[in-house]
N, C-alpha and C positions, 0 to 999 in steps of 0.2 A: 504493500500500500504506500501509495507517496503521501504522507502526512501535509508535505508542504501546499497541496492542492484537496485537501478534503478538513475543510476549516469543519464540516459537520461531524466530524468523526470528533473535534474536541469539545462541541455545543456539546454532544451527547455527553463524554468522558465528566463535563463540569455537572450537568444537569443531574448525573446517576450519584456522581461521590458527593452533592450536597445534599442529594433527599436522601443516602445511607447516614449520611452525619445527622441531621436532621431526626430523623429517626429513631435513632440512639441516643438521642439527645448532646449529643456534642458539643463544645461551645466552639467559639472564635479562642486563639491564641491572646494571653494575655495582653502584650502589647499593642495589638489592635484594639480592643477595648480601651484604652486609654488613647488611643490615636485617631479612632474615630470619632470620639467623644467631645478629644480638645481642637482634634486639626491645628496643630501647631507643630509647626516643625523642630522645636528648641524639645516639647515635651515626647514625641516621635522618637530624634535621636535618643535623649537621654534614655526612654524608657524601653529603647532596645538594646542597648548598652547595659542595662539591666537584667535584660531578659537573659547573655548569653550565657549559660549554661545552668539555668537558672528555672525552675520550674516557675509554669505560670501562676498560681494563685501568692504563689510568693513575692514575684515580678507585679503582675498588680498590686496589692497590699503594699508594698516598700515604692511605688513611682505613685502611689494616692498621699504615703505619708509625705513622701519629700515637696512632690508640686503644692502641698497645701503648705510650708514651710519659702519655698520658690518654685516659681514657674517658670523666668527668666533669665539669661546669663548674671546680669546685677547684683538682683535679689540673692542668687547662688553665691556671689564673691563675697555676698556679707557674712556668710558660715565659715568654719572651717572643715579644713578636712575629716577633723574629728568626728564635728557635730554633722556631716551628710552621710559619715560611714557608720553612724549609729543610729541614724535614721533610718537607713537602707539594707541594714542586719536583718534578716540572716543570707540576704542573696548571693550568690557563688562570688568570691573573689571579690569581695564586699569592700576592702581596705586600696586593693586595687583603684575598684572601680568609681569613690572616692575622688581618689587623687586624678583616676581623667578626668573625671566632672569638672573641676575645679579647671584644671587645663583646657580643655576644652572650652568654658565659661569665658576665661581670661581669654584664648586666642579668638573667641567671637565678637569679641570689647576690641579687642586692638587690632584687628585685621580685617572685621568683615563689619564692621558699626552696628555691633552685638545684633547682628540675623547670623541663622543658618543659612549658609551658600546653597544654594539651588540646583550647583551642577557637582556630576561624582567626583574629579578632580580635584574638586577643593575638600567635600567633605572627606575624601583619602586622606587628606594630608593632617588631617584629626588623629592627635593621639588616639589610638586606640579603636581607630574603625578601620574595618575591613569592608569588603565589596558586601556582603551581607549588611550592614548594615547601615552603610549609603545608598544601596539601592531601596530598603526598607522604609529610607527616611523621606526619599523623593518619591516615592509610592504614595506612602501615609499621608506626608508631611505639604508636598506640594501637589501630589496628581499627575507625577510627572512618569509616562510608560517607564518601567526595568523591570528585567526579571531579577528574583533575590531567591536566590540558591542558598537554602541549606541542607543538611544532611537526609531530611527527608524528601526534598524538591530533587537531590540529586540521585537517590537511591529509589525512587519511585520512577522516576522518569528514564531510569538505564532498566530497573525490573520490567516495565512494561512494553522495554521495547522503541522508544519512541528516537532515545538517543546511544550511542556508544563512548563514554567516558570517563576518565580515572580520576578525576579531579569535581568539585562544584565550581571553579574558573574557567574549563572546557566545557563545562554541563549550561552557563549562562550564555556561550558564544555557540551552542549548537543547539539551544531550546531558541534562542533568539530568530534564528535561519526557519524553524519550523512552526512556532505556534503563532496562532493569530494574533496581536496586537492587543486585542480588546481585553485578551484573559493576561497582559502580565503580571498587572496589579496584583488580582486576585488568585493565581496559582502559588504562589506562598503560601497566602491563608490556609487556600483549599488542601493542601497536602499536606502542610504542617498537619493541621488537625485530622487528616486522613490517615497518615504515619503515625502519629499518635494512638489511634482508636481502631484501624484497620489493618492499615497496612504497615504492621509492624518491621521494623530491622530485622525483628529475628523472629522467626515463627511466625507468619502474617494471617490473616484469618481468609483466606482466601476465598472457603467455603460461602462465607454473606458478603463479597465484593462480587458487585453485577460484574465485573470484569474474568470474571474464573475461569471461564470457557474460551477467550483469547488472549489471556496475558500471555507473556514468553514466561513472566516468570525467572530472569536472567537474576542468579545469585540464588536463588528461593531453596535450599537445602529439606526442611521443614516447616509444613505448615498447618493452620489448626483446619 
């Protein structure tokens, strides 16, 4: 099948993994919660920066406490690193991610007239962001089309076949060639939470994924 010319094969692929999520009762990823809610790019970055490695009810509860303390790079410089890493306990690497905040805060004061930059190249050059998390932000944050690969975007998308790749840096420049425009935004969301609840890393449920019958299946050792 040439994926590049059957945009209806991925209307289907989005419209089947949201009524299974749906069904199960699934939520959104915590950071979207908080991104859809504020639509600001400042609360965006931060509370994916938060997010990473980081379970979500944890990730929301710690980006409610801090933004009700600041919202904005400013407000952010009047804490210290102390008082944002004890705000944002118990999130993974909490001491860390701290002290980006703070850096990050400051280099939005002095280089960018305290906004978040709107293209990936500037937010790269953000202590502490990766392509995950710039494309996140200008997703969320601005509306602006990326795809944002993470471990489930990357590992769902090579299991079914769609692409061939070792990395989530070759998995964004080869879902970009193939999937329609319209879903980049939302294929993050949609997988994360689908990887989460279905389609597991390890053992996937494949038995209640409407996809059973033609996944490849590429990696799938065991499954329930």
């Amino acid at each position: 099948m040439n994926l590049e010319l059957k945009e209806s094969y991925f209307d289907n692929i989005f419209e089947e993994f949201s009524k299974i999520l749906k069904d199960i009762g699934a939520v959104l990823p915590a950071v979207s919660f908080e991104a859809i809610d504020k639509k600001d790019p400042f609360c965006v970055l931060i509370s994916t920066i938060l997010s990473l490695r980081t379970k979500d009810n944890v990730t929301l509860d710690a980006s409610e406490r801090l933004f009700q303390m600041a919202d904005n790079p400013k407000d952010m410089l009047l804490h210290s690193e102390q008082e944002i890493a004890d705000i944002i306990f118990p999130v993974g690497f909490y001491k860390t991610k701290a002290k980006r905040i703070r850096e990050i805060s400051r280099i939005l004061i002095d280089d960018f007239n305290g906004h978040v930059p709107s293209d990936s190249k500037s937010l790269l050059s953000l202590p502490g962001v990766g392509i995950k998390t710039a494309n996140l932000t200008l997703n969320l944050g601005f509306d602006i089309p990326a795809i944002c690969v993470d471990c489930h975007v990357h590992v769902i998308s090579n299991r079914l076949g769609w692409i061939r790749t070792r990395t989530p840096e070759e998995s964004e420049k080869a879902l970009m060639k193939i999937l329609p425009k319209k879903y980049w935004i939302s294929l993050n969301e949609l997988l994360v939470s689908y990887g989460q609840n279905i389609c597991t890393t390890v053992s996937p449920k494949c038995s209640i994924c409407p996809e059973n019958m033609t996944c490849s299946k590429i990696g799938v050792k065991h499954s329930r």
